[in-house]
C-alpha positions as CSV (number, residue, x, y, z in Angstrom):
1,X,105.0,-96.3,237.0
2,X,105.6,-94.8,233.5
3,X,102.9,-96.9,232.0
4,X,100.0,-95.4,234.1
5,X,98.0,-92.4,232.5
6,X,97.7,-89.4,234.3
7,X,94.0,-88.4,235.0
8,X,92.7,-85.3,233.6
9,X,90.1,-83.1,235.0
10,X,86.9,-83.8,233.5
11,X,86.2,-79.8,233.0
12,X,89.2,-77.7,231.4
13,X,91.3,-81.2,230.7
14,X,94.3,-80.4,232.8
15,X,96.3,-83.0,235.1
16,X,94.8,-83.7,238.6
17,X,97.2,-83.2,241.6
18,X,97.4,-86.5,243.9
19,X,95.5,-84.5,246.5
20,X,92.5,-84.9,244.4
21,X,92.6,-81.3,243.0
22,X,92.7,-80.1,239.3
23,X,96.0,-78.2,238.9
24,X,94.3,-75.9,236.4
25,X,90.6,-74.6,237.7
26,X,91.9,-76.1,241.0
27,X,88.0,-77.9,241.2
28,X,88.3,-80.9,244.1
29,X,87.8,-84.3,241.5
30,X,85.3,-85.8,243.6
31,X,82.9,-82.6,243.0
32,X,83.4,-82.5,239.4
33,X,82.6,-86.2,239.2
34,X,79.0,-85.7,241.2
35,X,78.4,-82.7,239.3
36,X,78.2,-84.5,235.7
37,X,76.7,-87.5,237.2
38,X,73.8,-85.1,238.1
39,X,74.1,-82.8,234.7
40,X,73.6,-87.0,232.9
41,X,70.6,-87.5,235.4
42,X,68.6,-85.0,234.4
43,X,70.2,-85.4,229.9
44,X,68.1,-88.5,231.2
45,X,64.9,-86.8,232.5
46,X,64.7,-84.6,229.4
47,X,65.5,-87.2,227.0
48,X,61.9,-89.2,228.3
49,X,60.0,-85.9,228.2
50,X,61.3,-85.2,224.4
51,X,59.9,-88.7,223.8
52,X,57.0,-88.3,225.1
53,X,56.4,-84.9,223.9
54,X,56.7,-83.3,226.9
55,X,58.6,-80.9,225.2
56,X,58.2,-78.0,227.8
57,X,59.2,-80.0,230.4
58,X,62.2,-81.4,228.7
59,X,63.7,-77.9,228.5
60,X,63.4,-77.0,231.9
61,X,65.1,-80.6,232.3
62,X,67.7,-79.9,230.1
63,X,68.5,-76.4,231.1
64,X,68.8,-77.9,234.7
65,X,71.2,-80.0,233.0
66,X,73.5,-77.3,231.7
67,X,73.6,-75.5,235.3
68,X,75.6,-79.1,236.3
69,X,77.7,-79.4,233.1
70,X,77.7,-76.2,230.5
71,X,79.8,-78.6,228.2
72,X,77.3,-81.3,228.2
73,X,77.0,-82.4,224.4
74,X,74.5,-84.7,224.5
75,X,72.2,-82.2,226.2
76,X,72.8,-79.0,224.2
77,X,72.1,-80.8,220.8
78,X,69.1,-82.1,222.9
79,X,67.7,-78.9,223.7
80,X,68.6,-77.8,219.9
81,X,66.3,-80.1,218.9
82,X,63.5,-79.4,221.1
83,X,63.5,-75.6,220.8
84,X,63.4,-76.7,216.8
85,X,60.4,-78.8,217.1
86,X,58.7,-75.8,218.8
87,X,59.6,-73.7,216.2
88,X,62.5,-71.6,218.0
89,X,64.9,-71.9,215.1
90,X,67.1,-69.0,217.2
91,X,67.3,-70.5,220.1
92,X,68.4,-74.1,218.4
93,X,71.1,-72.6,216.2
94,X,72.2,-71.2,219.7
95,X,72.4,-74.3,221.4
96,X,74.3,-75.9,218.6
97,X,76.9,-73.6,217.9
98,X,77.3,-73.3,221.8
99,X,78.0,-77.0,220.8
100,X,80.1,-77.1,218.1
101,X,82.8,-75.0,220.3
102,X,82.8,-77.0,222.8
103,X,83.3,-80.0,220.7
104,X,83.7,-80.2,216.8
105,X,84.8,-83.8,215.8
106,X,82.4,-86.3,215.4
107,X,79.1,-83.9,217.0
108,X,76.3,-83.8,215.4
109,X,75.5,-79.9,216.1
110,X,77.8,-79.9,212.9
111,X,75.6,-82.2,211.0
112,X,72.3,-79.8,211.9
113,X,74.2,-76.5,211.0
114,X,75.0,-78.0,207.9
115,X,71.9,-79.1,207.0
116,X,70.7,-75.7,208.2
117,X,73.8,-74.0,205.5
118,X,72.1,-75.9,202.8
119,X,69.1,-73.9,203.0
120,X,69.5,-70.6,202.2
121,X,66.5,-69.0,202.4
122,X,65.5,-70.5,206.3
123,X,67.8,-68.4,207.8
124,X,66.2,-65.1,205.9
125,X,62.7,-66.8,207.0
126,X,63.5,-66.9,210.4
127,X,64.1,-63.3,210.1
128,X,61.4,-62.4,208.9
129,X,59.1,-64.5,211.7
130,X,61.3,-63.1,214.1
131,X,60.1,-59.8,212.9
132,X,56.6,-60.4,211.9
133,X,56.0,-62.0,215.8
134,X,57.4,-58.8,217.3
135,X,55.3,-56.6,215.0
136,X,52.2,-58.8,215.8
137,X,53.3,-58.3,219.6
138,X,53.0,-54.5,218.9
139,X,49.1,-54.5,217.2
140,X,48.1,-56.9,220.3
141,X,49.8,-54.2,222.8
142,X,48.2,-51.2,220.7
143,X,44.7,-53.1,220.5
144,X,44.7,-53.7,217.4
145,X,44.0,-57.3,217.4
146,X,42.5,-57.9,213.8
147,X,45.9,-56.7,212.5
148,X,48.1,-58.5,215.3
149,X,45.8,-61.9,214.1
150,X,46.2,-61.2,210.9
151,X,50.4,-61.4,211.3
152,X,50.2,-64.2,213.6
153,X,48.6,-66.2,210.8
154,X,51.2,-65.2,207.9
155,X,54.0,-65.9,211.4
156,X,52.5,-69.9,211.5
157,X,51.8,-70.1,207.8
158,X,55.7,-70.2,207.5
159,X,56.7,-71.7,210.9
160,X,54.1,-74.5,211.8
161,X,55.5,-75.7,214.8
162,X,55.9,-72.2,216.4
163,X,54.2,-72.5,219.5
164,X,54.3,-69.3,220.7
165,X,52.4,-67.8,218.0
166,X,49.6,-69.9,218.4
167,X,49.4,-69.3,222.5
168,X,49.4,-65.2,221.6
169,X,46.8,-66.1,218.5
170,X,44.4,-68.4,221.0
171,X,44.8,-65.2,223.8
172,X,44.0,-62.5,220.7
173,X,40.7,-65.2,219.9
174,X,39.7,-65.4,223.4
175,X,39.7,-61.7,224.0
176,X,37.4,-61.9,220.9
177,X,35.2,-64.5,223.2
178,X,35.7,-66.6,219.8
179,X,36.4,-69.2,222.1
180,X,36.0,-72.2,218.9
181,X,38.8,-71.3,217.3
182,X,40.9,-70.4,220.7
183,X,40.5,-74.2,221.3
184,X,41.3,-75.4,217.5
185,X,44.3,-72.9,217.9
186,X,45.2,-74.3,221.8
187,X,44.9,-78.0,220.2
188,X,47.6,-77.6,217.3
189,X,50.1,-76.5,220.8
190,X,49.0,-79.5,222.3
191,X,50.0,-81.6,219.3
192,X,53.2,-80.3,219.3
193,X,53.6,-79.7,223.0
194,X,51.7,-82.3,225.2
195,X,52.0,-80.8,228.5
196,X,52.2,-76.9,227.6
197,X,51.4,-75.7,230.8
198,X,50.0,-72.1,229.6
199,X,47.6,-74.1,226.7
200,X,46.3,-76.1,229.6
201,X,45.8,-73.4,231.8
202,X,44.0,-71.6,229.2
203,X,41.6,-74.1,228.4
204,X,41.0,-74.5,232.2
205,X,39.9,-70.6,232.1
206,X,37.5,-71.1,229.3
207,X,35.6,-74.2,231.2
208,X,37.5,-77.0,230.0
209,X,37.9,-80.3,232.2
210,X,40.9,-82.5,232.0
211,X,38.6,-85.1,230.2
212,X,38.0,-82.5,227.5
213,X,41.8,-81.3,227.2
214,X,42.9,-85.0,226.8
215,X,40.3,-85.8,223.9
216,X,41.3,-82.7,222.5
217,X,44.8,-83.6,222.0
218,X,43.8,-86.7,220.5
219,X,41.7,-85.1,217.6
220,X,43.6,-84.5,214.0
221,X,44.2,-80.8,213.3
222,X,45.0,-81.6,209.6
223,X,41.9,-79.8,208.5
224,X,40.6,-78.0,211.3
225,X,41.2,-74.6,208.8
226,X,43.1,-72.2,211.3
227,X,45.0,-70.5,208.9
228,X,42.6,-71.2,205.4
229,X,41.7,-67.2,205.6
230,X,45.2,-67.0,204.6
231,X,45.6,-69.5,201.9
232,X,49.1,-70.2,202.8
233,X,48.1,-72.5,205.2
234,X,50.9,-75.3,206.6
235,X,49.5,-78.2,208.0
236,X,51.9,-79.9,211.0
237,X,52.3,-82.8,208.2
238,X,55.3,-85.1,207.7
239,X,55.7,-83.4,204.2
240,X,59.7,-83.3,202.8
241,X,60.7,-80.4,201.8
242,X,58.0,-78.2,204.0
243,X,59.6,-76.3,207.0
244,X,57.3,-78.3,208.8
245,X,58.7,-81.5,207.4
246,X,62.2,-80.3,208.1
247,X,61.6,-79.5,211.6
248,X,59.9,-83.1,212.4
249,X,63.1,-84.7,210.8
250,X,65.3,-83.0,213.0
251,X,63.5,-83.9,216.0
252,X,62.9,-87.9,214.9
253,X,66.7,-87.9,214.6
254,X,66.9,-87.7,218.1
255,X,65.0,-91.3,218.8
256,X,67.2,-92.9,216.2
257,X,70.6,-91.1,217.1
258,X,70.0,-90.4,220.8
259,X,69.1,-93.8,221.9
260,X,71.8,-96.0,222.0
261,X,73.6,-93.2,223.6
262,X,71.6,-92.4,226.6
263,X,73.2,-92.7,229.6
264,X,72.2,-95.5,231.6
265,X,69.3,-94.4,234.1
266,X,70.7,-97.3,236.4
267,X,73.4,-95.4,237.3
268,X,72.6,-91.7,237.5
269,X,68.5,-92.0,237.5
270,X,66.4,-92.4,240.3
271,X,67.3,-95.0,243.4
272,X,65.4,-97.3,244.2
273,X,65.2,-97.7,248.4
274,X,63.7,-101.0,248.5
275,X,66.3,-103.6,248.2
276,X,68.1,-101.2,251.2
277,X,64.9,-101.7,253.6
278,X,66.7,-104.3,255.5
279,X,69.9,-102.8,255.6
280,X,67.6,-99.2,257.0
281,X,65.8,-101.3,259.9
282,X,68.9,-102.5,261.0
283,X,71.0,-99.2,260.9
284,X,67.8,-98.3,262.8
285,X,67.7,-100.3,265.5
286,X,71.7,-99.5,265.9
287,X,71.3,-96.0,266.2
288,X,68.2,-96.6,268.6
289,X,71.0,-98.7,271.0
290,X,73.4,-95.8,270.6
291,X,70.7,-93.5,270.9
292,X,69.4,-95.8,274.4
293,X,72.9,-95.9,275.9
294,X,74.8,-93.1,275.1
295,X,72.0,-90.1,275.4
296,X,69.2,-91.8,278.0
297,X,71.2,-94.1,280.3
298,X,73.4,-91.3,280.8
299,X,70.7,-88.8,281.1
300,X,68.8,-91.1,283.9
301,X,72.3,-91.8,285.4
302,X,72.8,-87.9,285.8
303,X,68.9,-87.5,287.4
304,X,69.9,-90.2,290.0
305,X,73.0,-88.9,290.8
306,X,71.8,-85.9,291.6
307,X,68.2,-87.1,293.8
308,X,71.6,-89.3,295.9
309,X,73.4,-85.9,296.5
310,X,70.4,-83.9,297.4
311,X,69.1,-86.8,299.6
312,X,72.6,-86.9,301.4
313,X,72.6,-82.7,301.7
314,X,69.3,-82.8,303.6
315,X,70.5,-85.7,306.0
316,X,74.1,-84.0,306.3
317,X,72.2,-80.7,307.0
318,X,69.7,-82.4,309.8
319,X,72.7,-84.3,311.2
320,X,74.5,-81.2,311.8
321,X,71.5,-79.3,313.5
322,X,70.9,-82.3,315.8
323,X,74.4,-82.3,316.7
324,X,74.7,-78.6,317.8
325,X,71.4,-79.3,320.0
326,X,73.2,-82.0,321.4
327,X,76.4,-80.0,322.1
328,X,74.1,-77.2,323.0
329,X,72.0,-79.2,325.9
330,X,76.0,-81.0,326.9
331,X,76.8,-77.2,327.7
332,X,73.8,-76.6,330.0
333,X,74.2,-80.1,331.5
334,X,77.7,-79.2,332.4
335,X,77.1,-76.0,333.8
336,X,74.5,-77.5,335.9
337,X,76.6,-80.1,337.5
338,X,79.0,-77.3,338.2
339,X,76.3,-75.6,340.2
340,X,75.9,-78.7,341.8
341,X,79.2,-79.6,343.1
342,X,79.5,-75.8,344.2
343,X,76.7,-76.1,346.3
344,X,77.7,-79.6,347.8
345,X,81.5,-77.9,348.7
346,X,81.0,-74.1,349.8
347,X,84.3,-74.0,350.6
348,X,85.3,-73.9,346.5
349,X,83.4,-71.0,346.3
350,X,84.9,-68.8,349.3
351,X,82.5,-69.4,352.2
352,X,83.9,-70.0,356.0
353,X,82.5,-73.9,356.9
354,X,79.7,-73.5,359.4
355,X,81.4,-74.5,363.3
356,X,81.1,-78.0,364.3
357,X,79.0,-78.6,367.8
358,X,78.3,-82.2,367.7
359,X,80.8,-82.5,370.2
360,X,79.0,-80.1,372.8
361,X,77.8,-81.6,376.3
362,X,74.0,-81.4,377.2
363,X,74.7,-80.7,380.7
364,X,76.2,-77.3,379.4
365,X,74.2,-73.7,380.6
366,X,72.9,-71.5,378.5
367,X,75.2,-68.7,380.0
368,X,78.4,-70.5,378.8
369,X,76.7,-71.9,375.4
370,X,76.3,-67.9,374.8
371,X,80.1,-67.3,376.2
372,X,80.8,-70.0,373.7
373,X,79.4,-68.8,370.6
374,X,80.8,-64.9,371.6
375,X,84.3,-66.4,371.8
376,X,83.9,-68.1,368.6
C-alpha cells in the first residue's frame, strides 16, 4: 500500500479524497477529467483551423478551449501564435505570459518571449501601431478619411499581417466607391485569413459571388501596390529579418513543434456512430418491449378493467330494480290472497255466520216460518 501514488487533482495539484473529491478546490474528479477532455477536443479543432488558415475560426476554437481548461498550454501558446500571424502582437504576448505562469519549464511561451526580448525595437513598434490604429480610428469617426487612410497605410507598412487594419482601410475605400482597391485590400485579409468572415461579407456587399472570392484568394498580392503611395511598402513575403518574416516564423513553428504533440482526435474528437448502429437497433427494439409491456399492456389492461366494472354496475343496478318490482308485485299478491281468504271465512273478520235452514221441513206454513225467523 505504501508503494501506490496518491492521485492529484488535475486543476490546483492537491491530493484527491477516496470519495472522488479534490481535497483542495473540492472539484468531483470525474468532472475535472470531462472538462479537459473537452478543453483537448476543441486544442484539436483549432489546431486544423490554424493549419488551414482558418485563423478566425481557430480562435473562437481555442478560446472555447480556455473556458474548459484556463491552464491549457498547448492551447494558449496556440492562440499566441495565431493572434501573431494576424498581426495582434498584444494579444499574443498576453497569451504567452498568461502561459509562462502557469508553466515555466520546458514551455515554449518562454522561447517566443525571448525571441520577442531580443528585439528591442518590436516592442516600441507595436506601440506606436497601437497608437497610429487608434488615431486612424479617430479621422475615420471625424470623417476625415484621406487622413485615417493615410495612417492605416504607414499602420500596415510596419505590421503586414495586421488584419484589422486592412478590414477598416477596405471599409474607408468602399465609402470612397473605390471598390478596386477595397478588393486588392480585402484579398491580402484573405491571404492571411482564409475564412475572415467580415472580408467575405464585405465582398458579398459589393456584388461578389463565392466563385469570385475563392479566385480571389488564390491571386498573388506581392505586387498588387496597396501601400506603394507610401514607399514603405511590406509585402506578406517570407523575408528574415522583416516583421513580416518574423511573424510567418512564429506561426510555421507551430506545424513543426505542434504536431507530434496534438492530442489524439481518436480519443477526444468527434465519435463516430456507425460501428454502434447495431448495438442502437437492438437497444431499440429493447426499449420498444419495455415500452410494449410495461406502458401499453398495462394501459389496455386498466381500459378493460374498467369496461368489466362498468358492465357489472349496469347489470348489478338492473338486477336490483327487477328485484324490488318483484318484491313489490310479492306484496300486492299477498295482500290479495289476504282479501281472499277473508272473504271465503267472514267469521275472521267479525261477521255473525248466516242461520242454517237446510234442515227445515216443506210441509212447514208460512205463519210459523215467520214465527221462526222472529224467534231467531
Amino acid at each position: 500500500m505504501a508503494g501506490i501514488r496518491p492521485v492529484l487533482c488535475p486543476s490546483c495539484g492537491a491530493q484527491v479524497r477516496k470519495n472522488g473529491y479534490c481535497s483542495a478546490c473540492h472539484m468531483p474528479l470525474t468532472v475535472l477529467k470531462k472538462a479537459f477532455n473537452t478543453s483537448d477536443y476543441y486544442y484539436n479543432i483549432g489546431y486544423d483551423r490554424a493549419v488551414a488558415r482558418d485563423l478566425s475560426g481557430a480562435i473562437e476554437s481555442l478560446n472555447m478551449s480556455l473556458r474548459y481548461n484556463k491552464k491549457n498550454i498547448m492551447t494558449r501558446n496556440l492562440l499566441g501564435l495565431v493572434y501573431y500571424e494576424m498581426g495582434e502582437i498584444v494579444n499574443a504576448l498576453s497569451q504567452w505570459v498568461m502561459s509562462v505562469n502557469y508553466k515555466q519549464s520546458g514551455n515554449l511561451a518562454s522561447k517566443y518571449l525571448k525571441e520577442l526580448r531580443q528585439d528591442p525595437t518590436l516592442l516600441e513598434n507595436v506601440d506606436q501601431i497601437a497608437k497610429k490604429y487608434n488615431q486612424a480610428l479617430i479621422y475615420a469617426n471625424t470623417n476625415n478619411y484621406d487622413l485615417a487612410i493615410i495612417q492605416l497605410k504607414s499602420v500596415l507598412s510596419a505590421n503586414p499581417h495586421f488584419v484589422k487594419g486592412y478590414l477598416l482601410l477596405a471599409l474607408l475605400y468602399i465609402n470612397a466607391d473605390n471598390y478596386e482597391r477595397a478588393r486588392t485590400t480585402l484579398r491580402r485579409v484573405l491571404k492571411i485569413d482564409k475564412a475572415n468572415t467580415l472580408a467575405i461579407h464585405y465582398l458579398h456587399e459589393m456584388g461578389d459571388t463565392d466563385e469570385n472570392i475563392i479566385e480571389m484568394s488564390k491571386e498573388s498580392v506581392e505586387n498588387d501596390g496597396l501601400l506603394d503611395e507610401d514607399e514603405a511598402a511590406i509585402t506578406l513575403s517570407t523575408e528574415t529579418g522583416s516583421s513580416g518574416g518574423s511573424i510567418r516564423m512564429f506561426f510555421n513553428d507551430i506545424i513543426e513543434r505542434y504536431k507530434a504533440k496534438a492530442v489524439s482526435r481518436g480519443e477526444y474528437g468527434e465519435i463516430s456512430f456507425a460501428k454502434y448502429s447495431g448495438i442502437y437497433v437492438i437497444l431499440g427494439i429493447i426499449l420498444g418491449i419495455c415500452l410494449l409491456f410495461f406502458v401499453v399492456v398495462p394501459a389496455q389492461k386498466r381500459k378493460i378493467i374498467k369496461e368489466k366494472d362498468d358492465l357489472i354496475k349496469s347489470y348489478s343496478e338492473e338486477l336490483a330494480d327487477r328485484n324490488q318490482t318483484i318484491n313489490t308485485l310479492s306484496n300486492e299478491i299477498a295482500e290479495l290472497n289476504l282479501e281472499i281468504d277473508e272473504l271465503k271465512n267472514p267469521q275472521n273478520a267479525g261477521e255473525n255466520p248466516l242461520p242454517d235452514y237446510s234442515d227445515i221441513q216443506s210441509g212447514m206454513s208460512d205463519e210459523d216460518l215467520q214465527n221462526m225467523i222472529n224467534n231467531e
